[in-house]
N, C-alpha and C positions, 0 to 999 in steps of 0.2 A: 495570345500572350498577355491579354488584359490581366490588370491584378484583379482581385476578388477585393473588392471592397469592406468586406464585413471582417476580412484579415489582413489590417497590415503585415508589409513585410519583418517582421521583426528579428529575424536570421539574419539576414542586409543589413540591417541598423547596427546591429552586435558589431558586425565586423567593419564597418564603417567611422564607428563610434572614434578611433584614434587617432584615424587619418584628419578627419573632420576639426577634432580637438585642436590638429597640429598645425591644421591652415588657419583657426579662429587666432593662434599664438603667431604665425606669420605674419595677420594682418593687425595686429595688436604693435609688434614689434616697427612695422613699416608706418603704421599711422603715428606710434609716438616719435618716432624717429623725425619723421618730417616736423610734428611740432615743436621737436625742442631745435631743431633747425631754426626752424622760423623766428622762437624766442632768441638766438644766439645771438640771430644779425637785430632782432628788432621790428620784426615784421612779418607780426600775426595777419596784417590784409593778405599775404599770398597765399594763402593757407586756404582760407575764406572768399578767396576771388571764385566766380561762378564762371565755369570755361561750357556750359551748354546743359541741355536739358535732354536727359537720358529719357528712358522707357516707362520710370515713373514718379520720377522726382528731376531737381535742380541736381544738375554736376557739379558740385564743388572742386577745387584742384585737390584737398584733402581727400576726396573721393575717389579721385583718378587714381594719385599714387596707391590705394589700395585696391583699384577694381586690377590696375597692373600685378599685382601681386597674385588675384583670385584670374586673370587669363594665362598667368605662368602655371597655375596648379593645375588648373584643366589641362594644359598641354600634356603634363607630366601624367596624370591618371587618364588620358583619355588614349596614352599608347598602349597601356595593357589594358584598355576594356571601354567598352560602348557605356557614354554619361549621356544624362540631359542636364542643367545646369539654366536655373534664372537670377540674375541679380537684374537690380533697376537698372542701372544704364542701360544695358544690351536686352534684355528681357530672354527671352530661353536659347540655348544652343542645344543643339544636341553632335555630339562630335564622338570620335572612336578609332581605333588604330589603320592606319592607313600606309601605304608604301612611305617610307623613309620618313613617319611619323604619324600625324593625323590629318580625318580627313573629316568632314561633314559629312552628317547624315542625315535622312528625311525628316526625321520626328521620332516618336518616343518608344516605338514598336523595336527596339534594339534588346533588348533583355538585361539593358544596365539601369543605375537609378536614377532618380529623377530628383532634382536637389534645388533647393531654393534658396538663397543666401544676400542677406542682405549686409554687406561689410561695414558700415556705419550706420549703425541707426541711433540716429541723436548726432549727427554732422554738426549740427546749428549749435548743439553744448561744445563739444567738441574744439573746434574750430577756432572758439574765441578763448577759449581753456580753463571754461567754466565750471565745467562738471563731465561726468565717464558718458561715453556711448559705448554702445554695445554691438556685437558682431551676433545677429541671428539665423540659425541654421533652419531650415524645416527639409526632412527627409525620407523621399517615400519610397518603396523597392520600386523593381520596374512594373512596366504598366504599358497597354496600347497607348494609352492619351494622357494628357494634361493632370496634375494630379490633383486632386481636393482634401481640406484640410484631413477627413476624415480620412484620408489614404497616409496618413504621416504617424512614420511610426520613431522616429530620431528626432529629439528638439534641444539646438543646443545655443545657449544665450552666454557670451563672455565678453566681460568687461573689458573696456578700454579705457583705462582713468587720463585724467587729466597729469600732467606735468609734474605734478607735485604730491602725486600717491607713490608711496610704496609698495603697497600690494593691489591683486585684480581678484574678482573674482569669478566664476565661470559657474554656472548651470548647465547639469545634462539628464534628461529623460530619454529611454527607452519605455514604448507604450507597456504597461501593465507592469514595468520594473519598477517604480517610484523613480524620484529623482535626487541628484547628488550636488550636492552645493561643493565645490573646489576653490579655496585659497590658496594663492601661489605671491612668492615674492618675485618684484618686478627687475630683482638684481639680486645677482647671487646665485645659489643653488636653487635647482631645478626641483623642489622636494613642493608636493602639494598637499594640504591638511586638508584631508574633504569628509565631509557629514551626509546623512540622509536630513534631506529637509520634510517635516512632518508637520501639516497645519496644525495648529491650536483648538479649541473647541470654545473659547471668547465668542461671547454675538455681544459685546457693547457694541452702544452705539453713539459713541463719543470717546471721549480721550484717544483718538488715534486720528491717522491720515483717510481721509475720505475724500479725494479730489476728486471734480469732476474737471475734462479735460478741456480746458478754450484760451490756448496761447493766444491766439490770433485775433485784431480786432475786430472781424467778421462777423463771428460768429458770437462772442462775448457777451452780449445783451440774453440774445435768447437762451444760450444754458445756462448767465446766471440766473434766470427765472426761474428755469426747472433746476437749478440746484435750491433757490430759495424754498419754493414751493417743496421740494422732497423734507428739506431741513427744518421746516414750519411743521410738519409732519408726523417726524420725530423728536421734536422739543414736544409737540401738544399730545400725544398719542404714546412715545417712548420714554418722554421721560428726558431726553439727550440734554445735555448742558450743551450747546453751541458752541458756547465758545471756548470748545475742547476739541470742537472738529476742525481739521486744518487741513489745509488744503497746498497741493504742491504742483507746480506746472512744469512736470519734465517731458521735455521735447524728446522720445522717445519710448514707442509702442511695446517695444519690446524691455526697456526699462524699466517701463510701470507695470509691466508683469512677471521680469523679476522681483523688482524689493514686493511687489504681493505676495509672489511665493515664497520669499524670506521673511515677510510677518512684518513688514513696515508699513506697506498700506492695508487698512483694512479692506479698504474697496477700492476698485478707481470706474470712475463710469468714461467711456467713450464714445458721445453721441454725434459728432461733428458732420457725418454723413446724412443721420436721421434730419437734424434740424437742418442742414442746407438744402435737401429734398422739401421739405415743410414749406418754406423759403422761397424755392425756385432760385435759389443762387448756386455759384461754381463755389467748390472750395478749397483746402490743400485736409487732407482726409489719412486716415489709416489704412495702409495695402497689406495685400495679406503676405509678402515676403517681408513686411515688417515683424510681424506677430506671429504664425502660425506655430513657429519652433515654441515660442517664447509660451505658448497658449498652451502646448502640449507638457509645455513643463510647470508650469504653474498647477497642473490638472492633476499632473502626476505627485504633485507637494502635496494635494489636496484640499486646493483650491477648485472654485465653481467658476469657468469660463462660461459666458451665453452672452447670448443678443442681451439689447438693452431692455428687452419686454422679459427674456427669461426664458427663452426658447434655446435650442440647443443649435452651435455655431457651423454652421459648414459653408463654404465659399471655394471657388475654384482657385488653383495658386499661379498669380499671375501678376503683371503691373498695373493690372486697370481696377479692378472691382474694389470700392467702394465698404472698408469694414465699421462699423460699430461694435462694440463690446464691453462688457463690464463684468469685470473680474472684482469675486470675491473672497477674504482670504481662508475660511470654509465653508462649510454646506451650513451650518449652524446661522452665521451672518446673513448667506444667500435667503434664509428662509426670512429671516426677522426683518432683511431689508425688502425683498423685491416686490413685496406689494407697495409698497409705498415708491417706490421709483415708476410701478406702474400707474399709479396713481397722476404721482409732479408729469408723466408723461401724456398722461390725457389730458391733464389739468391745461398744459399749454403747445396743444395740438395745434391750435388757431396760429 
């Protein structure tokens, strides 16, 4: 019953495609709901309070109220038909109709799909009501086992704004369909204004956003070396005015590959795993139920997802494995930039 690899399921994803939308707007609705709660009484800490450490991150209480949301929907689709199902907290189920509802089942050899979902990604914006997280899907038909990114044929990335937005907005790919950018108003009618999102054909290499990614003070020294080192690179070799390149620190994997596949960043690099490895240090890193949807749609815009050296992405989809990536916002940029990031990458290998 294994899938064939070299074919995602993309018949699955079609019909998948709505339901998926409809649970990204549930947990949309449940997360804002709990924040403007919290605003009412005065009391964004409870929102923010950490109640435990899930499967592959920190629990947030903001987290719970929506993993509650995604174990009501599994109930509900797992009475007509056999799911597998990973979010961070709990890490995979696999479940299916059972007497007088649902029951557990072994693993993934069931002939349903295999679905990876991460219902906030960007908690840490989120929570203090900073700026949008995002809800990411990645979706593979069925399969004997575990799926990998390159079994993912559904990627769907939808905004969760902050308190004080009016509108969301939502990405969706089906593999080899391109992807569809959706604006929706957060009140009011239900009417959505949606586009195909088509990369540019731009390789500047300045005036736009080129973050590399190091929220954290860990890690912060050594990428901003190898971002210096890339930027020394392209001032003396490119031409780049500097201080055009700007840089943006969103807590959120899946975020930073939206607005790439909307054309706001031109690049983002994500090496936080590479250089802790380097290092010999632990870190807090990019999972691939963070990104995988979010990578599939960016691809589909026409954008170039890869490893940080420029090698093509593939990872198993799970809580543990350890992603880098750097997404660029076409193949045109990808060419003009990625010797030179191979380059800042050797340069400070030590």
């Amino acid at each position: 019953m294994g899938q064939d690899r070299s074919q995602p399921d993309v018949a699955s994803a079609r019909a998948w495609l709505a339901p998926l939308r409809d649970l990204s707007n549930r947990i949309r609705d449940a997360a804002r709901g709990e924040m403007r709660g919290a605003l009412e009484v005065g009391d964004l800490a409870r929102v923010a309070q950490p109640v435990g450490r899930g499967a592959g991150d920190v629990t947030f209480r903001l987290d719970e109220v929506t993993e509650e949301i995604v174990t009501a929907w599994l109930a509900e689709v797992a009475r007509r038909g056999p799911i597998s199902l990973l979010t961070e907290d709990v890490g995979w189920r696999h479940v299916g109709p059972g007497r007088g509802g649902v029951r557990e089942l072994d693993g993934f050899d069931h002939g349903g799909p295999r679905l990876a979902l991460d219902p906030i990604d960007g908690t840490r914006n989120l929570m203090t009501d900073l700026r949008s997280a995002w809800t990411v899907v990645s979706f593979a038909g069925p399969g004997s086992s575990e799926p990998r990114l390159t079994d993912i044929s559904l990627g769907i990335v939808s905004e969760i704004p902050d308190t004080r937005a009016a509108r969301f907005r939502s990405l969706s790919a089906i593999l080899g369909e391109g992807c569809e950018l959706a604006v929706g108003e957060l009140e009011g009618p239900p009417a959505m204004l949606t586009t195909r999102l088509r990369a540019d054909e731009d390789d500047r290499v300045d005036h736009g956003y080129f973050p590399f990614f190091a929220y954290a003070p860990d890690l912060r020294s050594a990428i901003t070396e190898l971002e210096a080192r890339f930027f020394e690179r392209l001032a003396r070799l490119e031409g780049a005015e500097l201080n055009s390149c700007w840089d943006d620190q969103y807590i959120s994997s899946g975020g930073q590959l939206a607005l790439t596949a909307m054309g706001t960043y031109r690049a983002v690099i994500e090496t936080r795993a590479l250089m802790a490895r380097r290092r010999g240090i632990s870190t807090q890193v990019a999972k691939p139920y963070d990104m995988a949807g979010a990578a599939l749609c960016a691809s589909e815009a026409g954008c170039v997802v890869t490893t940080p050296e420029g090698e093509p992405l593939d990872f198993p989809i799970d809580t543990e494995t350890p992603v880098d990536f750097v997404g660029y916002c076409n193949a045109a940029t990808a060419a003009r930039l990625q010797s030179h990031l191979n380059a800042a990458l050797r340069e400070t290998a030590g």
